[in-house]
VMD Tcl script that builds the backbone (N, CA, C; Angstrom):
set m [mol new atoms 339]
animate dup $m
set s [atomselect $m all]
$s set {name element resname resid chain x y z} {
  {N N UNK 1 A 190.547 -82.823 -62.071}
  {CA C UNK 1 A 191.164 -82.681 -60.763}
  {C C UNK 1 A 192.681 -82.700 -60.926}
  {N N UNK 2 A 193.667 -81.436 -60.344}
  {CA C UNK 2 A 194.796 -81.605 -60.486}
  {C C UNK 2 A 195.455 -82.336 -59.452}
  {N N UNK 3 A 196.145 -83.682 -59.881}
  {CA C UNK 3 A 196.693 -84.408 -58.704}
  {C C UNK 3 A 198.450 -84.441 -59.052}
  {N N UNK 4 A 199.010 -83.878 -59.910}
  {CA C UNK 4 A 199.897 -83.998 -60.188}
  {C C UNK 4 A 200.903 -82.991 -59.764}
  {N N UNK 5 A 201.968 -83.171 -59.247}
  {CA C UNK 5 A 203.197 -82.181 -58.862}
  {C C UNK 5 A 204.454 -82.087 -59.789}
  {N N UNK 6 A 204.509 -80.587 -59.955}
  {CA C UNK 6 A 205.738 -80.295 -60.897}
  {C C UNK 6 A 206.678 -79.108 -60.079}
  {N N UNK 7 A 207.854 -79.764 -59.855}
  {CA C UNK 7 A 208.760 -79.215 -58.661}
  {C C UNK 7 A 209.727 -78.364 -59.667}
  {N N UNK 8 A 210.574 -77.153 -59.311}
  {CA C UNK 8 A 211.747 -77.253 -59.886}
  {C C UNK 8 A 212.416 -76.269 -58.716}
  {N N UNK 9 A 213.864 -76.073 -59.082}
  {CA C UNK 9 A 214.809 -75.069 -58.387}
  {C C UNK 9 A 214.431 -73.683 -58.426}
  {N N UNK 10 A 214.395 -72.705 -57.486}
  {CA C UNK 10 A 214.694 -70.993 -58.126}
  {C C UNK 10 A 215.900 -70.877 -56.593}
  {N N UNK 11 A 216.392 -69.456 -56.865}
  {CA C UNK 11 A 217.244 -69.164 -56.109}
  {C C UNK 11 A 216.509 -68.103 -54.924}
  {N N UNK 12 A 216.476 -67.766 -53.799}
  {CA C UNK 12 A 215.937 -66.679 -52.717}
  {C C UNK 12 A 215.489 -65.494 -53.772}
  {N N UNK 13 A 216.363 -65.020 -54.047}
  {CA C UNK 13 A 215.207 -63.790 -55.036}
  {C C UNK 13 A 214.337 -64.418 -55.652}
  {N N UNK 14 A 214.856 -65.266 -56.756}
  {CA C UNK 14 A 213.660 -65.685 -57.746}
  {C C UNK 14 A 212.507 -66.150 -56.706}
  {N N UNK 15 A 212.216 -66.669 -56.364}
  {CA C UNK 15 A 211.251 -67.189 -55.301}
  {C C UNK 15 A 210.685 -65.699 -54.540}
  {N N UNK 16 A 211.119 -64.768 -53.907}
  {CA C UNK 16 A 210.679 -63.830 -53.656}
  {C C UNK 16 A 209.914 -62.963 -54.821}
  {N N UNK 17 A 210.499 -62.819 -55.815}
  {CA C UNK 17 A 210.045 -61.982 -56.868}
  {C C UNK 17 A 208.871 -62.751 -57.509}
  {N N UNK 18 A 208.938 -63.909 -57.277}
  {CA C UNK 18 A 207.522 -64.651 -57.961}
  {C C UNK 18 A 206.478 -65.050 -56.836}
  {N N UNK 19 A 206.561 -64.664 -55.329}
  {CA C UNK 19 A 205.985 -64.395 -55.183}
  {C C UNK 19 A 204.742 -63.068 -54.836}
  {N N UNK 20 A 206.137 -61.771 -54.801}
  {CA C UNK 20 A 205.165 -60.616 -55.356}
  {C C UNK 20 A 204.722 -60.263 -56.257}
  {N N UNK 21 A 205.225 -61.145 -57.655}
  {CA C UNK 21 A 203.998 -61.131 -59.010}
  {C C UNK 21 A 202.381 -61.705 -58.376}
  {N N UNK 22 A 203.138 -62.936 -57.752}
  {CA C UNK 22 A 201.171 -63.843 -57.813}
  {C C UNK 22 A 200.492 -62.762 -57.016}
  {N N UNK 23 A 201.038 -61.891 -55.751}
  {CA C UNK 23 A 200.020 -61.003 -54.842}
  {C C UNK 23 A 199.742 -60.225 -55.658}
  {N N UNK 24 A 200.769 -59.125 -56.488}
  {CA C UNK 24 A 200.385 -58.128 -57.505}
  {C C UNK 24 A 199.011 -59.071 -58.288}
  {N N UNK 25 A 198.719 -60.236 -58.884}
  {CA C UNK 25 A 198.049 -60.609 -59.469}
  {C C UNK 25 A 196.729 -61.414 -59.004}
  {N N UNK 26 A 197.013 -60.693 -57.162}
  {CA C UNK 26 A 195.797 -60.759 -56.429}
  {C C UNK 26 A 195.453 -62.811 -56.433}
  {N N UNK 27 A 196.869 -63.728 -57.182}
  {CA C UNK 27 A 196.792 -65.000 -57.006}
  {C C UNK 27 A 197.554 -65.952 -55.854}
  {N N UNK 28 A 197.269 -67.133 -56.128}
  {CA C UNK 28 A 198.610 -67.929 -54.596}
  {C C UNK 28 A 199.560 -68.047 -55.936}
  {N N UNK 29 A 200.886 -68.382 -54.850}
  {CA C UNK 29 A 202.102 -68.690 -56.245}
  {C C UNK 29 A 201.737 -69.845 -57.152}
  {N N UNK 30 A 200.971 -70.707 -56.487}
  {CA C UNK 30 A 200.593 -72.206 -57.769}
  {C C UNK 30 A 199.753 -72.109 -58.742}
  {N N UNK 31 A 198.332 -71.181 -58.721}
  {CA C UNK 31 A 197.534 -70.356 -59.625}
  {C C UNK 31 A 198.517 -69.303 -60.598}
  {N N UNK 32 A 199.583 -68.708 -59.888}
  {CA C UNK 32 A 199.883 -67.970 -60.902}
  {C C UNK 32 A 201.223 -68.087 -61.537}
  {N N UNK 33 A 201.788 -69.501 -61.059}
  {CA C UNK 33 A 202.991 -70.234 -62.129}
  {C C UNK 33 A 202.091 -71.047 -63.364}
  {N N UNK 34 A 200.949 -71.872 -62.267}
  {CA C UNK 34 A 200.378 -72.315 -63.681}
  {C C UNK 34 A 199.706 -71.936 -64.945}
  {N N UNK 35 A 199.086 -70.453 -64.145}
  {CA C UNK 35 A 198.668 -69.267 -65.816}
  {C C UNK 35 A 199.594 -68.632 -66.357}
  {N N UNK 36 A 200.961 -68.947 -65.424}
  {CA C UNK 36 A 202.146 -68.529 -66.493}
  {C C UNK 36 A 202.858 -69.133 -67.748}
  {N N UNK 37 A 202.856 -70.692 -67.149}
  {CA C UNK 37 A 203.146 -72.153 -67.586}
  {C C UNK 37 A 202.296 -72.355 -69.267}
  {N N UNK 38 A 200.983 -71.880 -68.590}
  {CA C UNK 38 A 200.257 -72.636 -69.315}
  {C C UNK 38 A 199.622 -71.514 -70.831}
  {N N UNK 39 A 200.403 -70.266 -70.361}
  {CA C UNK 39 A 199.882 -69.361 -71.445}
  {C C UNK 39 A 198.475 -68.441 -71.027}
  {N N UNK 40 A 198.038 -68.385 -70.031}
  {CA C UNK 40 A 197.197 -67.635 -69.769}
  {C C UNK 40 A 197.372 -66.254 -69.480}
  {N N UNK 41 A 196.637 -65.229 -69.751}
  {CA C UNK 41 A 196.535 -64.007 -69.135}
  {C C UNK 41 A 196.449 -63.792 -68.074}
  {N N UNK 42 A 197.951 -63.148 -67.328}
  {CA C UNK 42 A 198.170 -62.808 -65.495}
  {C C UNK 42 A 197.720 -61.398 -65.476}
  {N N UNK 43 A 196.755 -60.880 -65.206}
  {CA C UNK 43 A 196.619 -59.561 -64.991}
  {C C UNK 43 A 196.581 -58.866 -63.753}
  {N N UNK 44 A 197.693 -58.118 -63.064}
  {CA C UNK 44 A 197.967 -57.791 -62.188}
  {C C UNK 44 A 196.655 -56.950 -61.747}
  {N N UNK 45 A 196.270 -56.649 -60.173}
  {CA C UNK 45 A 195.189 -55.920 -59.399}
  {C C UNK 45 A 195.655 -54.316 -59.531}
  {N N UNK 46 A 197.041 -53.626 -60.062}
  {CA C UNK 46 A 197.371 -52.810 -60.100}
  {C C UNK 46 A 196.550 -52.198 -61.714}
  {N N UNK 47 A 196.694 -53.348 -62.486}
  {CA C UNK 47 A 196.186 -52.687 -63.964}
  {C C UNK 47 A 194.587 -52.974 -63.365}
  {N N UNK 48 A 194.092 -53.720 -62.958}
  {CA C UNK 48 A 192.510 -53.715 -62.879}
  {C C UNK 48 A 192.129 -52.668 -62.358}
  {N N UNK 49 A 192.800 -51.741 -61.478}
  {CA C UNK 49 A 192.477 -51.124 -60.580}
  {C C UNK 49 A 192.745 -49.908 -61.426}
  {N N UNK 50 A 193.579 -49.902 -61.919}
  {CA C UNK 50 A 194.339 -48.457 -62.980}
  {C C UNK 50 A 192.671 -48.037 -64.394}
  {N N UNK 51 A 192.751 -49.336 -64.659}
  {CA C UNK 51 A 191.452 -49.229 -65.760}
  {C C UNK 51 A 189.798 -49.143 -65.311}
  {N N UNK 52 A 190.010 -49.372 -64.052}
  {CA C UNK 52 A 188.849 -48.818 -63.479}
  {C C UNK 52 A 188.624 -47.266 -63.200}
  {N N UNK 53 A 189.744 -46.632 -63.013}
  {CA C UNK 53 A 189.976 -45.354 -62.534}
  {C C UNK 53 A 189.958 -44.770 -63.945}
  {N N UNK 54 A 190.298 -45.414 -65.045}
  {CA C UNK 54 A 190.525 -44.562 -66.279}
  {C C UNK 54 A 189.153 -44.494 -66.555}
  {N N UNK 55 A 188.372 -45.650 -66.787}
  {CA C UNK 55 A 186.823 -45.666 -67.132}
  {C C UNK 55 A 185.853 -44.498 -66.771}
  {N N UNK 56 A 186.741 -44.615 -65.293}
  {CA C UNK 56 A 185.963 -43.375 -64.359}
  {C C UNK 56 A 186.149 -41.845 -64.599}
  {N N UNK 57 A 187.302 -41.621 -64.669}
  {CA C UNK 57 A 187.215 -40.558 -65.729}
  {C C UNK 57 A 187.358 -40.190 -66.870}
  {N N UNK 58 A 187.325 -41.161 -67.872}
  {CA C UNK 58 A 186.746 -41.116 -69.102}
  {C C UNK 58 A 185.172 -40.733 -68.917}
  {N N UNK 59 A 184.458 -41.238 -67.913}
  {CA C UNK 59 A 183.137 -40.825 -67.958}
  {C C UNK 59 A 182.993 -39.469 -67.264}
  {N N UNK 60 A 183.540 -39.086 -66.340}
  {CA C UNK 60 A 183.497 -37.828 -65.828}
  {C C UNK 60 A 183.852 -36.417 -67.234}
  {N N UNK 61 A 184.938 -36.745 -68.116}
  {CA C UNK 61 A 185.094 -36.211 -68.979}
  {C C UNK 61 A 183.928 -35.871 -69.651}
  {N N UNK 62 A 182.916 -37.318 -70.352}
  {CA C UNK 62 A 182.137 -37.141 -70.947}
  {C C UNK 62 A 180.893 -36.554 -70.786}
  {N N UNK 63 A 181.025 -36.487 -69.321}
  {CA C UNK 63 A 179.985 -35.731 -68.862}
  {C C UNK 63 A 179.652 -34.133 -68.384}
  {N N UNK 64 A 181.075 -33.755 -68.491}
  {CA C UNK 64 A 181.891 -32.274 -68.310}
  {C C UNK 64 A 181.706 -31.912 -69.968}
  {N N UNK 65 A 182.113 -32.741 -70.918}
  {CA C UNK 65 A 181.860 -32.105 -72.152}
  {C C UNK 65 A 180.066 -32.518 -72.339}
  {N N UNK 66 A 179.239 -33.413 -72.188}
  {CA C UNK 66 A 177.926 -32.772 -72.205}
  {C C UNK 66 A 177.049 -31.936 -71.433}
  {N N UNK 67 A 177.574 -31.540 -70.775}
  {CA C UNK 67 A 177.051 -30.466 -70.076}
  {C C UNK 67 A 177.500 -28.748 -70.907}
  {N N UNK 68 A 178.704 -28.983 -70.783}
  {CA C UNK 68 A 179.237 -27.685 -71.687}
  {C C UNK 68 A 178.416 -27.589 -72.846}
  {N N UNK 69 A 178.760 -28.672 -73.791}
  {CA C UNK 69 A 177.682 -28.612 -75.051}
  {C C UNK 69 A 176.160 -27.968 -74.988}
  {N N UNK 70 A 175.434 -28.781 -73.914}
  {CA C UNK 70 A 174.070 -28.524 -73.833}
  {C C UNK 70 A 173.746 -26.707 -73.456}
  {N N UNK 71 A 174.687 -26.221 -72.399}
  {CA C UNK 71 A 174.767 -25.190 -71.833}
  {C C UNK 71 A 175.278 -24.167 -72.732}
  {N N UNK 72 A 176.445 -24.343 -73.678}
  {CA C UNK 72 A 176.477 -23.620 -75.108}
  {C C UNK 72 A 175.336 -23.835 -75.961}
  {N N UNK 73 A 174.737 -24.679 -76.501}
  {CA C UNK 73 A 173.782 -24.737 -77.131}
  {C C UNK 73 A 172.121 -24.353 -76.705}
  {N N UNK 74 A 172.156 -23.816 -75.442}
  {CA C UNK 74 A 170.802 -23.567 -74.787}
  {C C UNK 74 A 170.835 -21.870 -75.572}
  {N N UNK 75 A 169.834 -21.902 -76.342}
  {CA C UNK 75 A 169.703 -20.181 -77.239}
  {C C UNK 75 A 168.346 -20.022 -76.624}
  {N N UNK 76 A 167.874 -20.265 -75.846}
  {CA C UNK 76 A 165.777 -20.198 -75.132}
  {C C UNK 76 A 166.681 -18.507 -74.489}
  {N N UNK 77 A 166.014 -18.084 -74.364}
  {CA C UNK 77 A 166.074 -16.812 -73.588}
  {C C UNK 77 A 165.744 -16.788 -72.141}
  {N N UNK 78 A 164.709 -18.056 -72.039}
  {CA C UNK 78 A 164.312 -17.827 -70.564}
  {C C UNK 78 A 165.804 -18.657 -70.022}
  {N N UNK 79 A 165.918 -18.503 -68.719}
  {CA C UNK 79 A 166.996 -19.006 -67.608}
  {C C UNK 79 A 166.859 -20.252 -67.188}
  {N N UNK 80 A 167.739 -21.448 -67.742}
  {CA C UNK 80 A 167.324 -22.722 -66.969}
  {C C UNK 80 A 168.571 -23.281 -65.839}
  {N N UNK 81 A 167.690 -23.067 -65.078}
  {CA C UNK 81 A 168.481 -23.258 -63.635}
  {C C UNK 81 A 169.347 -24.385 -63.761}
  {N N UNK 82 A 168.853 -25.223 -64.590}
  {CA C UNK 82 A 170.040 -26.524 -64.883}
  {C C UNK 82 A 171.390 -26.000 -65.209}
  {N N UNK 83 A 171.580 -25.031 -65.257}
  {CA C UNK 83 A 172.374 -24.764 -66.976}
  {C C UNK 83 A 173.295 -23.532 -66.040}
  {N N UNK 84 A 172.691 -22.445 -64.790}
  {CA C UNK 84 A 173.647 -21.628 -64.322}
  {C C UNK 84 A 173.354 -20.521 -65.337}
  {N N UNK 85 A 174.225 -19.746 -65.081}
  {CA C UNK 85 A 174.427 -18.832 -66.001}
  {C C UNK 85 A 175.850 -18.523 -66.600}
  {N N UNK 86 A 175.773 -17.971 -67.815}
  {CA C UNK 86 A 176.915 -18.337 -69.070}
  {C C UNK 86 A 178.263 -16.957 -68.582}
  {N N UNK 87 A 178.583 -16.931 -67.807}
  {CA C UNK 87 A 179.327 -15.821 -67.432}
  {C C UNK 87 A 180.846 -16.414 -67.795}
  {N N UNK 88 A 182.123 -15.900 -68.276}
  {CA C UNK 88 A 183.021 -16.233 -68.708}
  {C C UNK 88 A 183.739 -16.618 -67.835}
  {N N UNK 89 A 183.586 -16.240 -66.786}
  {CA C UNK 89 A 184.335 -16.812 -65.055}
  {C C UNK 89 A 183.799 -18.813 -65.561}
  {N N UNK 90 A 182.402 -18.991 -65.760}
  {CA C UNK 90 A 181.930 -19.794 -65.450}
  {C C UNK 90 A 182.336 -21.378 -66.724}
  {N N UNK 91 A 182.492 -20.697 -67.744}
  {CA C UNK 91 A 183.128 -21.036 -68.934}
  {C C UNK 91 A 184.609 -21.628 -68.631}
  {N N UNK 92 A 185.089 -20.532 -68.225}
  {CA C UNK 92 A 186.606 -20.746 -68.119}
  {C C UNK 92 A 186.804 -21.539 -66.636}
  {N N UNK 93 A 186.077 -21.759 -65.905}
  {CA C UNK 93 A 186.142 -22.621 -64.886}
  {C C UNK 93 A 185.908 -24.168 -65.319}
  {N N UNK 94 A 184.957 -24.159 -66.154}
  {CA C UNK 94 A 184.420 -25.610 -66.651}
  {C C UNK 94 A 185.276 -26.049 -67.652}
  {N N UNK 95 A 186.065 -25.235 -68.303}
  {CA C UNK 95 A 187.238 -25.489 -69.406}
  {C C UNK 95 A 188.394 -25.973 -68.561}
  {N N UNK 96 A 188.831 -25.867 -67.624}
  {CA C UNK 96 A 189.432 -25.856 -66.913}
  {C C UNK 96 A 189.612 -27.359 -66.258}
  {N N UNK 97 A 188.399 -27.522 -65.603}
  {CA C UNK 97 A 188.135 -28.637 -64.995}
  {C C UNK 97 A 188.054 -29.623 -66.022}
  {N N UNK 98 A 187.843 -29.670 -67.620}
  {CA C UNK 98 A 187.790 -30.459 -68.530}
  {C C UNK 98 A 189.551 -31.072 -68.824}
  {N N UNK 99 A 189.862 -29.826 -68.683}
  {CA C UNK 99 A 191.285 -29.789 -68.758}
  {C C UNK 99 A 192.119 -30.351 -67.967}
  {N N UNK 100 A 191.531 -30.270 -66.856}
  {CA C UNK 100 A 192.573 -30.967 -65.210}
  {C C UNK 100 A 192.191 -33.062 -65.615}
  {N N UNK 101 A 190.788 -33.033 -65.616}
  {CA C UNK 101 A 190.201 -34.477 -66.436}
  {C C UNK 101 A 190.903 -35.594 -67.163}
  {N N UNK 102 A 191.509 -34.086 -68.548}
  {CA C UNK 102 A 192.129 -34.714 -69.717}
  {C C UNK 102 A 193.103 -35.333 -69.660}
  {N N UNK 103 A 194.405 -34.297 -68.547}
  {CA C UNK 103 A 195.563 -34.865 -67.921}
  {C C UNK 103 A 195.294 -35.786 -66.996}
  {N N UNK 104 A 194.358 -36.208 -66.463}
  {CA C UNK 104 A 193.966 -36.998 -65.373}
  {C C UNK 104 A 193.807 -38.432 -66.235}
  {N N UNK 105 A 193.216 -38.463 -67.377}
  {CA C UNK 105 A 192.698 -39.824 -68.160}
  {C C UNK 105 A 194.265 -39.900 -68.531}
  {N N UNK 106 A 195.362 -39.065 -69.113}
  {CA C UNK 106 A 196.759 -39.489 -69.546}
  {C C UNK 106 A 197.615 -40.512 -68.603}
  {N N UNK 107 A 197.477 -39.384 -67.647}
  {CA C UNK 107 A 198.368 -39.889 -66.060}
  {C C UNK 107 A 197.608 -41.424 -66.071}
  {N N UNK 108 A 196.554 -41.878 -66.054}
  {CA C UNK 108 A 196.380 -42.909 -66.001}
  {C C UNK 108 A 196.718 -44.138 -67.067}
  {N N UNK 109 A 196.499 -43.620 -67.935}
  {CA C UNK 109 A 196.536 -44.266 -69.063}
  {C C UNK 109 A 198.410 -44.570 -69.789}
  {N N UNK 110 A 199.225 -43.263 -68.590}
  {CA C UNK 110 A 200.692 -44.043 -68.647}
  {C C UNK 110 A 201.163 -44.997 -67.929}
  {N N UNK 111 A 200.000 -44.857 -66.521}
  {CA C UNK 111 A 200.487 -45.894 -66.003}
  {C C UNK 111 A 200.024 -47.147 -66.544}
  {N N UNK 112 A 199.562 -47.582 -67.305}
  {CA C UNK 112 A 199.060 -49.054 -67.757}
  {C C UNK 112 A 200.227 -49.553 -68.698}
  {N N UNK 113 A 200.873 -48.591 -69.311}
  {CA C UNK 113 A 201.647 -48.768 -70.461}
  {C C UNK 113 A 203.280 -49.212 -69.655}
}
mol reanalyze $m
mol bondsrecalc $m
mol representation Tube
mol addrep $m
């Protein structure tokens, strides 16, 4: 049980600026001086939220390139409706969209950095 109080000085900014870290870190200011204090990992709701979105299209990617794969690799002659048909419009549309993806996982992945 914490019963103990540890006071000190900051000036109007400092005090403002620490308290839009603890909201960025989705904490109250006393949770998130003391995981500062104490050496813990503050992980802001902006990066949780950033690496959720990357996950998300990291998987959208992976699923744009297995589909392409499977749909290049379908040699059956008969037509599988899964699959569309292989027309170069249709190619270069799905290359495309792999492509818009790729820059999409970057853009995210600068903002974390």
């Amino acid at each position: 049980m914490r019963t103990e109080f540890v006071k000190f000085r900051v000036t109007e900014q400092e005090k403002d600026f620490l308290k839009k870290q603890s909201n960025n870190a989705n904490l109250c200011l006393g949770a998130y001086l003391r995981n500062l204090g104490l050496g813990y990992p503050v992980r802001s709701m902006t990066d949780i939220q950033t690496t959720v979105q990357l996950k998300n299209s990291a998987a959208n990617l992976g699923r744009l390139g297995g589909l392409l794969k499977l749909w290049l690799s379908n040699t059956k002659d008969e037509w599988d409706p899964r699959l569309g048909d292989k027309s170069r419009f249709k190619v270069e549309l799905l290359v495309r969209e792999i492509e818009q993806n790729k820059q999409e996982l970057l853009d995210i992945a600068r903002r974390l950095l």
